[in-house]
TORKOL-4160 file (C-alpha; in steps of 0.2 Angstrom, whole numbers, padded with zeros to 4 digits, m for minus):
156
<pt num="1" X="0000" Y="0000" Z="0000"/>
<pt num="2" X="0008" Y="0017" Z="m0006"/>
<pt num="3" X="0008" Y="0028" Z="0010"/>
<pt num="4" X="0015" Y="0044" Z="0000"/>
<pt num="5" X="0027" Y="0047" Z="0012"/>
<pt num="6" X="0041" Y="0060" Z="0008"/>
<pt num="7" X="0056" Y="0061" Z="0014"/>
<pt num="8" X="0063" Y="0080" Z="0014"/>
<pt num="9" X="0083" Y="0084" Z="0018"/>
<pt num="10" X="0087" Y="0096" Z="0032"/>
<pt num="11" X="0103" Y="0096" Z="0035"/>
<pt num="12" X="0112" Y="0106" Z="0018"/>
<pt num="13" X="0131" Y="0111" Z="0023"/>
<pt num="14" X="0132" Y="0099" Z="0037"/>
<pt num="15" X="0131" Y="0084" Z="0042"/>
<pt num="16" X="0136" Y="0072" Z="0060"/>
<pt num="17" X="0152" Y="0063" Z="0062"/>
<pt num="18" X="0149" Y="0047" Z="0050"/>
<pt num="19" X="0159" Y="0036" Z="0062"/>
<pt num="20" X="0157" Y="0043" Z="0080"/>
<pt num="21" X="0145" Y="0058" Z="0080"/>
<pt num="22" X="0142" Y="0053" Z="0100"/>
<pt num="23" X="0124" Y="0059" Z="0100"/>
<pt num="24" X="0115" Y="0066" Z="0113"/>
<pt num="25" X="0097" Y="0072" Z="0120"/>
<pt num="26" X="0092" Y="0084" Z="0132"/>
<pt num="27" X="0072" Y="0091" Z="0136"/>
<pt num="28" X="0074" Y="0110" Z="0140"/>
<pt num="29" X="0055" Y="0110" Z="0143"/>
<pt num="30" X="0045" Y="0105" Z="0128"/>
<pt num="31" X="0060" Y="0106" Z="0119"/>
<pt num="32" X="0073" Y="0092" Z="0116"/>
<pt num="33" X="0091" Y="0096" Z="0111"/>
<pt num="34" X="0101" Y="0084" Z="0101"/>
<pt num="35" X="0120" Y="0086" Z="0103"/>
<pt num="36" X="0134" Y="0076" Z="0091"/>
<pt num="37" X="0151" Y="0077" Z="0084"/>
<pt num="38" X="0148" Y="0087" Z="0066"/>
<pt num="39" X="0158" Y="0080" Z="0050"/>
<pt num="40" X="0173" Y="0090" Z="0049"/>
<pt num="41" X="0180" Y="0077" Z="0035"/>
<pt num="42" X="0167" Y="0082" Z="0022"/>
<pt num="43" X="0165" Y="0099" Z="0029"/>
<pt num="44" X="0179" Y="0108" Z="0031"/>
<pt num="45" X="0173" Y="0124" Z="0039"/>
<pt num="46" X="0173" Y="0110" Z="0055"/>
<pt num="47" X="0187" Y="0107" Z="0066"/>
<pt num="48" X="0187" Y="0088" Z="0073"/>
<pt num="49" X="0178" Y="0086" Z="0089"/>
<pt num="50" X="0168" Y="0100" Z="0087"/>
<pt num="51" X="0150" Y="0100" Z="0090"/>
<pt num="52" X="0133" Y="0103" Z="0081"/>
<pt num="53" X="0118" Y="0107" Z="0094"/>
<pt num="54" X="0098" Y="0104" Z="0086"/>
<pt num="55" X="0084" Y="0112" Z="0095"/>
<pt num="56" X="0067" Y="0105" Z="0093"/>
<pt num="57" X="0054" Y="0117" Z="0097"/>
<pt num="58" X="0037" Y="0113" Z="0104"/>
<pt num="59" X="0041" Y="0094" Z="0104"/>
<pt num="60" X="0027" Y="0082" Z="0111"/>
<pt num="61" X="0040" Y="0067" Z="0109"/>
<pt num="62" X="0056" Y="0060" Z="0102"/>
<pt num="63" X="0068" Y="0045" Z="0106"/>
<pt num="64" X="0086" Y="0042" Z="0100"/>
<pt num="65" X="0090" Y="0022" Z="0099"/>
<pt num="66" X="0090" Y="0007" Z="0084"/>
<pt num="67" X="0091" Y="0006" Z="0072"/>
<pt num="68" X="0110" Y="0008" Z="0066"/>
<pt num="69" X="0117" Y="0008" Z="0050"/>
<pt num="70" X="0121" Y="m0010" Z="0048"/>
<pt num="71" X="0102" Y="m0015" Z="0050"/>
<pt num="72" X="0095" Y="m0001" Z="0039"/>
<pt num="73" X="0108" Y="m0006" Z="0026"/>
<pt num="74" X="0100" Y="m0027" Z="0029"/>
<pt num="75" X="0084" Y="m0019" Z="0029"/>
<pt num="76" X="0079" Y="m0020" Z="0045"/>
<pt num="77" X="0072" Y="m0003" Z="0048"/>
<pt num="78" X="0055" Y="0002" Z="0044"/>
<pt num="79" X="0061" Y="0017" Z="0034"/>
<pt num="80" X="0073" Y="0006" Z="0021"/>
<pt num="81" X="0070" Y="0007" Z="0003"/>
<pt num="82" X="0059" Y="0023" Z="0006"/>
<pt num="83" X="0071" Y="0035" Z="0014"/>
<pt num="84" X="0086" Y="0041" Z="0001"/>
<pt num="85" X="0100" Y="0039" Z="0008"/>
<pt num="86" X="0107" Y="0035" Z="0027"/>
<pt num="87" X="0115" Y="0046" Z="0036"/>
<pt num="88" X="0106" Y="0060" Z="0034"/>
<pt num="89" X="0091" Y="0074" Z="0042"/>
<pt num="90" X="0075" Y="0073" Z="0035"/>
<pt num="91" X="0057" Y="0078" Z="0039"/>
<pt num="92" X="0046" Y="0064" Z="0034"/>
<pt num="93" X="0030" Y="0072" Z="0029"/>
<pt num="94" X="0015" Y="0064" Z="0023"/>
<pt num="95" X="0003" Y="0050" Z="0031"/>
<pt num="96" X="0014" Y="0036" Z="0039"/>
<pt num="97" X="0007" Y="0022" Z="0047"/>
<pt num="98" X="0025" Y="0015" Z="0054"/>
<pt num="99" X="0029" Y="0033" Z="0063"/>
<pt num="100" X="0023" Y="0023" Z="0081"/>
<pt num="101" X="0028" Y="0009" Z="0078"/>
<pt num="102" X="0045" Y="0012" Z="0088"/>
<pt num="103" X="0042" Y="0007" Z="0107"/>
<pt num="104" X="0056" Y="0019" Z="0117"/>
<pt num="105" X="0046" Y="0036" Z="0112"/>
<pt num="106" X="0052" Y="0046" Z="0126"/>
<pt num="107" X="0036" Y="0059" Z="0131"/>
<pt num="108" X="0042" Y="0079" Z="0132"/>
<pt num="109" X="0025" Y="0090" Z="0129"/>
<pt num="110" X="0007" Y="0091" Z="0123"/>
<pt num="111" X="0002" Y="0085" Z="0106"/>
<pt num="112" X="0002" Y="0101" Z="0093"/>
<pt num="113" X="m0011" Y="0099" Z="0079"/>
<pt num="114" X="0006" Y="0110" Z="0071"/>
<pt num="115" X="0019" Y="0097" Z="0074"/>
<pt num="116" X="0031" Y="0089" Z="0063"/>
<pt num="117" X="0041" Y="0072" Z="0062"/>
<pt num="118" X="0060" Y="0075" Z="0060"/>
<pt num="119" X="0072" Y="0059" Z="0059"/>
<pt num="120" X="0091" Y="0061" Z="0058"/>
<pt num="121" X="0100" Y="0044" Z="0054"/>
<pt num="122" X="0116" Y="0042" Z="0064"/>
<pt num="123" X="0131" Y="0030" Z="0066"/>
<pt num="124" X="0123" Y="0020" Z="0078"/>
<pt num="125" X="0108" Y="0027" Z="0084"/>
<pt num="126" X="0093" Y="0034" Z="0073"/>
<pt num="127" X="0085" Y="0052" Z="0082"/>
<pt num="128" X="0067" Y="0055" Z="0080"/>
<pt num="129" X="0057" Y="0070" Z="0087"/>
<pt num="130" X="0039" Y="0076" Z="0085"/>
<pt num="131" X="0040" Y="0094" Z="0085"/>
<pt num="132" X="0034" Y="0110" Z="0078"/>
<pt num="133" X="0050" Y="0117" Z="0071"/>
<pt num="134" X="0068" Y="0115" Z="0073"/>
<pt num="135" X="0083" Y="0128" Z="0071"/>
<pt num="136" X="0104" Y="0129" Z="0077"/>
<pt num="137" X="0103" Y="0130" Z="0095"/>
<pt num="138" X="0110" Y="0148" Z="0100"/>
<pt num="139" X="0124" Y="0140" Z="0111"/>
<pt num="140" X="0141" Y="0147" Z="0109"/>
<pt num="141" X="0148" Y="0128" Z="0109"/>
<pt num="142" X="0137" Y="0126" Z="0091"/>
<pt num="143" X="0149" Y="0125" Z="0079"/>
<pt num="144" X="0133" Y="0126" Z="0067"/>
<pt num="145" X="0131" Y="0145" Z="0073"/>
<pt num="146" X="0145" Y="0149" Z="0059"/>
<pt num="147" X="0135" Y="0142" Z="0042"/>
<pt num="148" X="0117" Y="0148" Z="0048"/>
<pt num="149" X="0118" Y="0161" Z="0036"/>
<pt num="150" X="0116" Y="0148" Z="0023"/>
<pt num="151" X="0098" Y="0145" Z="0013"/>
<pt num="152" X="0087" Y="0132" Z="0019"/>
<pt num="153" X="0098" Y="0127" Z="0035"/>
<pt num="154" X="0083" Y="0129" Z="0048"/>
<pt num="155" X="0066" Y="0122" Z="0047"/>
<pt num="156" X="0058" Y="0137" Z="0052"/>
């Protein structure tokens, strides 16, 4: 059955360590930060060890855990063979019947009738979050702070 599901990049500049981005979470709230190592291999603008920091605004609920990229490679996620590629940030719009099908959803806020799903495929770990928006988080440890200026690098 054809769900039309889309899967829309985020992350455009940037991108977490492909091999030990160390993520994360926080709740602030109803926010949840994501912390992780960014790719200063691709991205050269990054020095190694530095640190990308993702707030999610408004968020009712998220969880970081499996699947890793070994099992969505096998095919073991619920997303493989619809998501583009792995390793990267997306907001997966559209009407999805698998989006609860995780068990380890960690509760942050009420539901918004406004909120989005946002999905960020790391090494080991896979990030979800139900929010209303995301954007750099105004820390002066965010290395992300530099390339804001950029188009199309919030979801705002």
């Amino acid at each position: 059955m054809e769900t039309g599901i889309q899967f829309v990049k985020q992350n455009r500049g940037w991108n977490a360590d492909p091999n030990a981005p160390e993520p994360t979470t926080s709740a602030e709230n109803h926010d949840v930060l994501l912390r992780f190592f960014l790719n200063h291999w691709r991205f050269k603008e990054f020095k190694e060890e530095e640190v990308g920091i993702l707030r999610f605004r408004s968020c009712s609920r998220y969880r970081l855990g499996p699947t890793n990229d070994e099992g969505w490679y096998m095919g073991q996620c619920r997303y493989s063979g619809k998501a583009p590629e792995w390793g990267e940030f997306y907001e997966i719009a559209g009407n999805d019947p698998d989006r609860d099908l995780p068990r380890d959803w960690m509760s942050v806020g009420p539901t918004s009738t406004n909120e989005r799903h946002f999905l960020f495929y790391l090494r080991d770990d896979t990030f979800e979050c139900l929010a209303e928006t995301w954007e750099f988080e105004q820390s002066p440890r965010n290395a992300l702070l530099r390339i804001a200026r950029l188009p199309n690098t919030t979801g705002r």
